[in-house]
N, C-alpha and C positions, 0 to 999 in steps of 0.2 A: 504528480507530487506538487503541491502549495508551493508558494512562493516562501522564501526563509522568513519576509516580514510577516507571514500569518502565523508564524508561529506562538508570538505569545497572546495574538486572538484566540487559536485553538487550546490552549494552555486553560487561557480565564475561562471557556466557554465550556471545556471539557473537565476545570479541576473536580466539579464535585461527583463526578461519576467513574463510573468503571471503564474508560476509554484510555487509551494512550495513542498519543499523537506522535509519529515517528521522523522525524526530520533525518536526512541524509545528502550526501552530497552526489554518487552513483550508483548507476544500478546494484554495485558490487557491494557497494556498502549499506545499501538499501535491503537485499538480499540476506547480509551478516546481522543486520539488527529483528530484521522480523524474525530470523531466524533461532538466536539468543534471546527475543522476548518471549517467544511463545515456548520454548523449552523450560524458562525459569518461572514463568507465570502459569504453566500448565494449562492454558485458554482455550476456550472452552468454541469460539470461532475465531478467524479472521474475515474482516469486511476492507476490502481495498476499492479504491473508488482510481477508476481508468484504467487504460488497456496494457503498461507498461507497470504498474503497481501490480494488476491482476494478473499477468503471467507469474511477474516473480511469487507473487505471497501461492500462487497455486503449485509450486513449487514445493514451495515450504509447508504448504496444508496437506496435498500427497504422501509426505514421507513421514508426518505425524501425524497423519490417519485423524486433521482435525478438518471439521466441514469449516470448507470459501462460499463468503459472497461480495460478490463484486459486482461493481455498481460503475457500467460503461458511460464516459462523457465522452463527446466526441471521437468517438474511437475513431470514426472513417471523415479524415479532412480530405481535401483537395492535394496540399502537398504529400501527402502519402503516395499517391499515385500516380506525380512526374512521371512521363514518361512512360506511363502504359498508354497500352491501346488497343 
């Protein structure tokens, strides 16, 4: 998820097209808004970009039988895997 200050970069950059840009605070509530957009919009895909957006929105594209694509950035850091061996 973007930093809160990219949002009104995604705003100007996104107004004249068919995107919406979804700010939230947690996963949970990240989870309730793609959830309620794409029921009221009726959308046609979701595109989530990273590995914690693309769990949740595959979530949400399973159970309304809408095609995900998602677009991995770093999915595999270093701190992910403290502690293994």
């Amino acid at each position: 998820m973007p930093e809160q200050g990219l949002s009104p970069f995604f705003e100007e950059i996104f107004s004249d097209r068919n995107l919406e840009y979804i700010s939230c605070s947690n996963n949970l509530d990240f989870l309730k808004k793609v959830w309620l957009y794409a029921i009221k919009n009726k959308v046609a895909l979701i595109h989530s970009h990273g590995f914690t957006a693309g769990s949740l929105s595959t979530i949400v594209a399973k159970i309304l039988y809408v095609p995900h694509l998602m677009t991995a950035h770093d999915v595999f850091q270093k701190k992910q895997f403290l502690g293994v061996k």
